[in-house]
DSSP file (Angstrom, degrees, kcal/mol; ACC not computed):
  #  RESIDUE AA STRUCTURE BP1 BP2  ACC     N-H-->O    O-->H-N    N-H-->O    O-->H-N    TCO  KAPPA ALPHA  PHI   PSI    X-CA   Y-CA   Z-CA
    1    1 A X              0   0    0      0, 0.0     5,-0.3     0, 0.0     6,-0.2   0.000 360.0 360.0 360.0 166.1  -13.1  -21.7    1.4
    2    2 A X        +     0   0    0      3,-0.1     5,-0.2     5,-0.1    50,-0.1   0.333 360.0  93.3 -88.4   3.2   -9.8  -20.0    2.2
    3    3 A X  S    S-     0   0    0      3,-1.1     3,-0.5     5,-0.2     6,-0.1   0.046  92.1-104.7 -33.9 164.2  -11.2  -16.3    1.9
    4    4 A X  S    S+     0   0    0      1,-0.2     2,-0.7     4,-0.2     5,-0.1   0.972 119.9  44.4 -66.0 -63.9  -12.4  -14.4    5.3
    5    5 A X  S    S-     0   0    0      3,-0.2     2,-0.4    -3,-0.0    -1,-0.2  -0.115 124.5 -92.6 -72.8  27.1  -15.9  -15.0    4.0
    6    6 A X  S    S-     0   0    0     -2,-0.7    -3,-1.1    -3,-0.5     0, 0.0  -0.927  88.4 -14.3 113.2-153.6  -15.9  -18.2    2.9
    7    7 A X  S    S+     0   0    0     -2,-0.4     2,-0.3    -6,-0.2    -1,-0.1   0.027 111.5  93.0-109.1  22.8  -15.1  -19.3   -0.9
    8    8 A X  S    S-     0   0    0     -3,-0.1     2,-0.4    -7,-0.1    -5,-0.2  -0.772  76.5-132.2 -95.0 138.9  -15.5  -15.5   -2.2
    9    9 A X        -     0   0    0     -2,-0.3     2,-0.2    -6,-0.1    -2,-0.1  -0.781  41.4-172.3 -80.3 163.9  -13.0  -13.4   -2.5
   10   10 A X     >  -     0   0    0     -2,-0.4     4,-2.3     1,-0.1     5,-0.1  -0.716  45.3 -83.5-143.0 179.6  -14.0  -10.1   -0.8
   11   11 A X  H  > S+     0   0    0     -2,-0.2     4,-1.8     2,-0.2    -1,-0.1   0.959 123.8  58.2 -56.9 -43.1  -13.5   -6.3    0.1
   12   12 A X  H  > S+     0   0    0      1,-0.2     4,-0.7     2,-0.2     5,-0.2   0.862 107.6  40.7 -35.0 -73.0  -11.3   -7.9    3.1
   13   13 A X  H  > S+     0   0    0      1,-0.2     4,-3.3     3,-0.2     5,-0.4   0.899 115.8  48.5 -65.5 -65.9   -9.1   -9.6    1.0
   14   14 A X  H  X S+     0   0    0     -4,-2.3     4,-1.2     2,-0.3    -1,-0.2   0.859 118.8  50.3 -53.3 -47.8   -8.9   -6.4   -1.7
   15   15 A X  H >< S+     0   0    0     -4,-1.8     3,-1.9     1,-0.3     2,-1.6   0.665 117.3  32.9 -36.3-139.4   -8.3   -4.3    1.7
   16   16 A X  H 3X S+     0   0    0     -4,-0.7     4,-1.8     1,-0.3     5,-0.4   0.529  93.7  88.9 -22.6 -27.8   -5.8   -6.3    3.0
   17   17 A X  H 3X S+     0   0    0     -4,-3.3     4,-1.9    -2,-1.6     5,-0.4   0.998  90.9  59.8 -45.7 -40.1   -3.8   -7.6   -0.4
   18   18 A X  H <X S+     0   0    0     -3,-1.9     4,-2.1    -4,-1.2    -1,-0.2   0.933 108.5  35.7 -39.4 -72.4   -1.8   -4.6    0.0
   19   19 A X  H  > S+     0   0    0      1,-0.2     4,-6.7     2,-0.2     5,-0.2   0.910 113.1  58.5 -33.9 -49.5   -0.5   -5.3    3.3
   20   20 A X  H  X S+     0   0    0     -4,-1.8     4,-0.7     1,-0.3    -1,-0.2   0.971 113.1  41.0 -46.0 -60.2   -0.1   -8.9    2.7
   21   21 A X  H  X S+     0   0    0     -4,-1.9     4,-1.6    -5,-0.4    -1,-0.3   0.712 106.2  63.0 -65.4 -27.4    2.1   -8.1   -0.2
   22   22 A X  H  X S+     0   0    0     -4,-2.1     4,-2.6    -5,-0.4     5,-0.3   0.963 102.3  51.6 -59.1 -64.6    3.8   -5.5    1.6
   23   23 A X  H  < S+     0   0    0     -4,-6.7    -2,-0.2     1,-0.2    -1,-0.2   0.509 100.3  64.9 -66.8  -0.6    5.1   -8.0    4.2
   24   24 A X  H  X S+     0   0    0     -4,-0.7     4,-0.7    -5,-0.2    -1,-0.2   0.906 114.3  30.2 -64.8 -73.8    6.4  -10.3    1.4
   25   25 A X  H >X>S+     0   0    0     -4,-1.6     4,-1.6     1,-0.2     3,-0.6   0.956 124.0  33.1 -91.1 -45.6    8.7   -7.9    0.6
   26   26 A X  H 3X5S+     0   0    0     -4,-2.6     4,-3.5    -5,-0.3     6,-0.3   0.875  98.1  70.8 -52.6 -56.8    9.7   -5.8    3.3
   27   27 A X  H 3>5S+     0   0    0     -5,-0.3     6,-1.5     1,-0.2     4,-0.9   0.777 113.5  30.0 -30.2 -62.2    9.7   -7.7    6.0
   28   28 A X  H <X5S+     0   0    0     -4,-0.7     4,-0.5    -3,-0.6    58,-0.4   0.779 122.9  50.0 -84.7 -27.6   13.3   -9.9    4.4
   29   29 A X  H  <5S+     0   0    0     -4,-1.6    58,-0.4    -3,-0.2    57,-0.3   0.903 125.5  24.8 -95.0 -42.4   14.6   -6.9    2.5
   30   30 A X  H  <<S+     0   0    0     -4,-3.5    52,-0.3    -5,-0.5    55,-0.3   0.565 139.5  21.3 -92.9   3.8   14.3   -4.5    5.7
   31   31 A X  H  < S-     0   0    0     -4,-0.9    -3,-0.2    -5,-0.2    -1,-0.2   0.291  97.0-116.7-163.8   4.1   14.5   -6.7    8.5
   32   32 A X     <  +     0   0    0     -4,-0.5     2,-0.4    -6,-0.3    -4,-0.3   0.643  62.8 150.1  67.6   8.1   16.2  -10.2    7.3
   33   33 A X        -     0   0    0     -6,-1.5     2,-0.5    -7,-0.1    -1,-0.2  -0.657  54.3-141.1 -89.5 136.0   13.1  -12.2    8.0
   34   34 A X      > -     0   0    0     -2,-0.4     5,-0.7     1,-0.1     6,-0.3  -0.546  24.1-172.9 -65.5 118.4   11.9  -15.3    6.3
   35   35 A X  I   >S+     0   0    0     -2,-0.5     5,-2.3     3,-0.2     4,-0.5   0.887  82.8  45.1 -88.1 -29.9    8.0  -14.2    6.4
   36   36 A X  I   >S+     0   0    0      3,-0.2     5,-0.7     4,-0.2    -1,-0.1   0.942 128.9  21.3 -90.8 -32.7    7.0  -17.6    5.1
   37   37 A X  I   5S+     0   0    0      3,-0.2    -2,-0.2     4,-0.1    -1,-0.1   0.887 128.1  48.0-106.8 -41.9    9.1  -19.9    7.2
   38   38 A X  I   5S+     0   0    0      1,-0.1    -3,-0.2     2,-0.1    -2,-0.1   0.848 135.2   2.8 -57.4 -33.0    9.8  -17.5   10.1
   39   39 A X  I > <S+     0   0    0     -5,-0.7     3,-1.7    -4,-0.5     4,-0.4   0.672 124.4  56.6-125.6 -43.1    6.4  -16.3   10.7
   40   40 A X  G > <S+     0   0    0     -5,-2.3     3,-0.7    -6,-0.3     7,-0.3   0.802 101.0  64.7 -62.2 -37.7    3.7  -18.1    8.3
   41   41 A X  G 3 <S+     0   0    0     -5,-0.7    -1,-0.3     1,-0.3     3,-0.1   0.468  91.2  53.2 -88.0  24.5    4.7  -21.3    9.5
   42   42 A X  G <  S+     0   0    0     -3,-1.7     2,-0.6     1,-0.2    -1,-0.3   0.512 111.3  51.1-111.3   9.6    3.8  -21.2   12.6
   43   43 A X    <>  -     0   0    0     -3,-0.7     4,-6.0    -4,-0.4    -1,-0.2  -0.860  61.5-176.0-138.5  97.8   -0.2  -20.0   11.5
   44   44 A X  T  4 S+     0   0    0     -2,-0.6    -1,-0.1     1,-0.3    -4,-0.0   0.576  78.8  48.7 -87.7  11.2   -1.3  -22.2    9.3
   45   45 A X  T >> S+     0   0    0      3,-0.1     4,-2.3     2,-0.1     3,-0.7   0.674 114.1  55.2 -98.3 -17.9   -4.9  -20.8    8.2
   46   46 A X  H 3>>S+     0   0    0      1,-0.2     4,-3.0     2,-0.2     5,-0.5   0.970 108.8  47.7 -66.4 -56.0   -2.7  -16.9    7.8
   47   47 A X  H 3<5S+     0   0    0     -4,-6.0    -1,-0.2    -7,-0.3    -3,-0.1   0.291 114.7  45.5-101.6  30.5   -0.2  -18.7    5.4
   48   48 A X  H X>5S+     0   0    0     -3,-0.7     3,-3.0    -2,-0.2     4,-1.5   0.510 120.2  40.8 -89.3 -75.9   -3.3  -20.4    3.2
   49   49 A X  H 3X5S+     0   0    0     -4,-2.3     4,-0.9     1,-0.3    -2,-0.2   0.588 112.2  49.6 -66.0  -9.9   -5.1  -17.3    3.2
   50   50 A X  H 3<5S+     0   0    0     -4,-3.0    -1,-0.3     2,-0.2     5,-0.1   0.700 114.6  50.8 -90.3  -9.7   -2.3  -14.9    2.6
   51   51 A X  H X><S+     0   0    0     -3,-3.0     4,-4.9    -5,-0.5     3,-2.3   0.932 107.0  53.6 -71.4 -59.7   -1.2  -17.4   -0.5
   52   52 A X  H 3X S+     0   0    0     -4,-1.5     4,-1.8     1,-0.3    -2,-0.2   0.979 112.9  40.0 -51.6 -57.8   -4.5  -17.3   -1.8
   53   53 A X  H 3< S+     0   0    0     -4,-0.9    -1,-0.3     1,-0.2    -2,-0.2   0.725 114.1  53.5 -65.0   0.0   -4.7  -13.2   -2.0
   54   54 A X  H <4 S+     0   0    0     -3,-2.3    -1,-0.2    -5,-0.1    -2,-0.2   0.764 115.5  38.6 -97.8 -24.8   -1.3  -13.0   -3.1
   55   55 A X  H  < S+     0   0    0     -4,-4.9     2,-0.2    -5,-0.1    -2,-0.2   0.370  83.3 114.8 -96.9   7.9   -2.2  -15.6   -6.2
   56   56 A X  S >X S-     0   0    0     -4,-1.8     4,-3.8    -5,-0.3     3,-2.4  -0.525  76.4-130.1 -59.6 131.8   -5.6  -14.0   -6.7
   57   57 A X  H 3> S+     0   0    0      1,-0.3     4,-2.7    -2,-0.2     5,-0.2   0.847 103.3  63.8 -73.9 -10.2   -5.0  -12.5  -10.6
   58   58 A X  H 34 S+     0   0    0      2,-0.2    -1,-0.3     3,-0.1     4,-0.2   0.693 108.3  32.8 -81.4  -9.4   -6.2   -9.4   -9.4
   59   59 A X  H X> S+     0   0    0     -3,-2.4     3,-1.5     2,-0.1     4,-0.9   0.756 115.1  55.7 -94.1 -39.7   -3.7   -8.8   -7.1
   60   60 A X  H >< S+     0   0    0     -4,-3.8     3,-1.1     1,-0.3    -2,-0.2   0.951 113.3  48.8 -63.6 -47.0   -1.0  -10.5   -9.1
   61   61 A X  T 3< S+     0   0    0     -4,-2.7    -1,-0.3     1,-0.2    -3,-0.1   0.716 117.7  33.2 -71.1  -8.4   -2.1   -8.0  -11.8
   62   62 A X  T <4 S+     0   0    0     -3,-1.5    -1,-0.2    -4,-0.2    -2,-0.2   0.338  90.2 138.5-118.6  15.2   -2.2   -4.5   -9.9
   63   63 A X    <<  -     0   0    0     -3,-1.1     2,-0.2    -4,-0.9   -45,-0.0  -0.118  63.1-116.5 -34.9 133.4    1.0   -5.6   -7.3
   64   64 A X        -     0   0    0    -46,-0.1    -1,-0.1     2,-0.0     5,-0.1  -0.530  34.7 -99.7 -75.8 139.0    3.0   -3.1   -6.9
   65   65 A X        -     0   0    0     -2,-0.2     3,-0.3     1,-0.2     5,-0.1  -0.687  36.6-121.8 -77.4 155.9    7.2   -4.0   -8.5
   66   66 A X  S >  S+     0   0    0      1,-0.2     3,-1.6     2,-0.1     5,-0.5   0.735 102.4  72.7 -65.8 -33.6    8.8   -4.9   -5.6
   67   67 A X  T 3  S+     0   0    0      1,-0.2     3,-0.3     2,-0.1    -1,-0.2   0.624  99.9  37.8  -9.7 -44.3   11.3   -1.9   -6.5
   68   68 A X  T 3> S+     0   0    0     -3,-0.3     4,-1.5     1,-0.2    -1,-0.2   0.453 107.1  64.6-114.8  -3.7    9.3    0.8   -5.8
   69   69 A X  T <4 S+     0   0    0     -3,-1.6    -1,-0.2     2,-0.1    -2,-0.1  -0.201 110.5  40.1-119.4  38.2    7.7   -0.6   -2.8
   70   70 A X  T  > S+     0   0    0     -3,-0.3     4,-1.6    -5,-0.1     5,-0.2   0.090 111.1  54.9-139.8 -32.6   10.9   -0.6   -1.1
   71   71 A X  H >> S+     0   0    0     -5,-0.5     3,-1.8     2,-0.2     4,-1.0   0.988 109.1  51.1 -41.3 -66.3   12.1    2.7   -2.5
   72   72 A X  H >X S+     0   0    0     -4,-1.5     3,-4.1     1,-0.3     4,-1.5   0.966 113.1  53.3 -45.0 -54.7    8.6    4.3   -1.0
   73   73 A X  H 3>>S+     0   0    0      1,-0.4     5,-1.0     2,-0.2     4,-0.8   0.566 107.1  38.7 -78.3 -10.5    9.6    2.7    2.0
   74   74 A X  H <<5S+     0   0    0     -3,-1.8    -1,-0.4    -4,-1.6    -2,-0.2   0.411 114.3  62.8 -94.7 -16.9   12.9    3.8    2.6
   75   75 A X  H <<5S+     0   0    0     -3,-4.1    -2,-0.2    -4,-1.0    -3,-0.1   0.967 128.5   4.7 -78.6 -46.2   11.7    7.3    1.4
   76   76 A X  H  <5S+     0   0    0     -4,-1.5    -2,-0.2    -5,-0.1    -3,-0.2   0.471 129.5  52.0-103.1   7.0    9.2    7.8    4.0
   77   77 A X  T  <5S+     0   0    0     -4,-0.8     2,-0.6    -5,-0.5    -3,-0.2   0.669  95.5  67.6-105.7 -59.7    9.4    4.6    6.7
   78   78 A X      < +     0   0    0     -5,-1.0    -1,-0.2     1,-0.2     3,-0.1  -0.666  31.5 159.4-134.6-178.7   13.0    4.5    7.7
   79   79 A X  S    S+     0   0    0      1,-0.6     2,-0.4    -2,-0.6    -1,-0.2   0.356  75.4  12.1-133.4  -6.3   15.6    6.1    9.4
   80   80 A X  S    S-     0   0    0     -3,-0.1    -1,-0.6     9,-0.0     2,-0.2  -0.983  86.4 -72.3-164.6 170.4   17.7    3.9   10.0
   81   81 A X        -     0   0    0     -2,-0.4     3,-0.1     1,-0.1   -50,-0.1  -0.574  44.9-134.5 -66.0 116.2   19.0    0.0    9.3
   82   82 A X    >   -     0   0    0    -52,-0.3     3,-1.1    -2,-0.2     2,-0.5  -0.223  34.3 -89.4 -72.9 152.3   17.0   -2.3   10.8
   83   83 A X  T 3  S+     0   0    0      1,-0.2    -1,-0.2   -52,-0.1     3,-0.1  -0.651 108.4  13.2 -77.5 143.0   18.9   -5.0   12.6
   84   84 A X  T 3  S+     0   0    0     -2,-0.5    -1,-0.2     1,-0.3   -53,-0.2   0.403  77.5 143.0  76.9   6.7   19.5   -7.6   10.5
   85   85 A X    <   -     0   0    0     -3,-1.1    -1,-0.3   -55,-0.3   -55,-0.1  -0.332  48.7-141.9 -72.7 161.9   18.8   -6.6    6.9
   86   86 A X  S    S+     0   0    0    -58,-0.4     2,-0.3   -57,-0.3   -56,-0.1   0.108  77.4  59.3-118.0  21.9   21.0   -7.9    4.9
   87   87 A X        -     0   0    0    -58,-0.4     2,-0.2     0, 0.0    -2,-0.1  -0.770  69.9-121.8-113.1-179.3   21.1   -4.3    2.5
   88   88 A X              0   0    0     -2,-0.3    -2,-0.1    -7,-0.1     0, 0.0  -0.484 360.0 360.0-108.5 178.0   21.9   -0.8    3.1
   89   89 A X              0   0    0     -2,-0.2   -15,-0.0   -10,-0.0   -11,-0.0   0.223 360.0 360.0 -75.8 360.0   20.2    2.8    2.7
């Protein structure tokens, strides 16, 4: 399976969707990076398994809007403009 464990999804995965999903969004908005072609294609069991836990419906349904998870992050993360984002503060 494409899970940590196997063809379950598991407490890893519920554990780790956050992140996963975190670095979808952040990652391009705060720091100009392609996550899937910059970094995912070069590890190609990472950018199975981080598809599968981002298209598991329990994370698609309790995902955070990408709105609000870049808000948090500019309220409490950063302090300044990362090189290469393509926004502002």
């Amino acid at each position: 399976g494409n899970y940590l464990l196997g063809s379950d999804f598991s407490y890893a995965e519920c554990i780790s969707a956050p992140w996963v999903q975190w670095f979808y969004v952040t990652l391009p908005y705060f720091r100009g990076i392609d996550f899937e072609e910059e970094i995912l294609s070069k590890f190609d069991h990472l950018s199975v398994w981080m598809r599968e836990v981002c298209n598991q419906p329990s994370c698609v349904d309790s995902k955070c809007p990408e709105e609000e998870m870049i808000a948090a992050c500019k309220r409490y993360y950063v302090s300044y403009l990362s090189p290469g984002a393509s926004s502002s503060l």
